[in-house]
N, C-alpha and C positions, 0 to 999 in steps of 0.2 A: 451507489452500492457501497458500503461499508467491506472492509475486510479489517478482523481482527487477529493478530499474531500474541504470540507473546509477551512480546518486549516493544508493539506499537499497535495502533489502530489509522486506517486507513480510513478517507474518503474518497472516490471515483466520481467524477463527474464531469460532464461535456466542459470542454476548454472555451470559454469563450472568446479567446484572442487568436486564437491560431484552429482552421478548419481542418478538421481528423484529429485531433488531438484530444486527449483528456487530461483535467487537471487532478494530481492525486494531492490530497493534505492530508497532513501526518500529524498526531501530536508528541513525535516524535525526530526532532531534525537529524537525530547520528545513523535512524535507520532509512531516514529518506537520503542522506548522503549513501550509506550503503548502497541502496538500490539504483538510484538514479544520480550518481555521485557526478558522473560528468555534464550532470542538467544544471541551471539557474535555477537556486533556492529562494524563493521569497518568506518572507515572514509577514504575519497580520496579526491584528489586536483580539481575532478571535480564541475563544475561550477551551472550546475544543480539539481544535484542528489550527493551530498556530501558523503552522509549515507547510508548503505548498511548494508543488513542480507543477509546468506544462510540456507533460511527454507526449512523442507522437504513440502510435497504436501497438508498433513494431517494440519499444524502449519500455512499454508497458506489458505488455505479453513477455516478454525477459524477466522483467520483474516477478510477472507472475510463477514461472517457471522455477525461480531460484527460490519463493517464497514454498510451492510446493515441493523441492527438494529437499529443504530445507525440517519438513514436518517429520516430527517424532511417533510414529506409531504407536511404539513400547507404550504411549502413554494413554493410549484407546483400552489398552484392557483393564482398567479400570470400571470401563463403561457397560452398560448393558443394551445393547443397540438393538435386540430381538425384537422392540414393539416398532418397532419402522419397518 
């Protein structure tokens, strides 16, 4: 699953080192600090997704929670969301 914010884009997907866990990568490290600041941050040579944490499900649903707090409305009416 991808999620994309403003100021980073997420990757979600199963953890492979630790079971229930998923690992999130960021192309952004200050907001994976943010979110998951008291996690182990790894970095890779990849091109999109640099940054990376392995959160459990509880540490990730936080995340999500603070990321949907976080959203700006004001800025939907811009949109015309009638044909959905």
């Amino acid at each position: 699953m991808i999620i994309q914010t403003s100021t980073a884009q997420f990757l979600i997907k199963n953890c492979d080192s630790k079971v229930g866990c998923v690992t999130v990568s960021s192309d952004s490290l200050e907001e994976l600090n943010r979110f998951f600041g008291s996690l182990q941050i790894t970095s890779s040579h990849e091109r999109c997704f640099p940054y990376a944490v392995c959160a459990c499900k509880q540490e990730f649903s936080n995340a999500l929670i603070l990321m949907v707090k976080e959203i700006d409305y004001s800025d939907f009416s811009q949109y015309d969301f009638s044909q959905f």
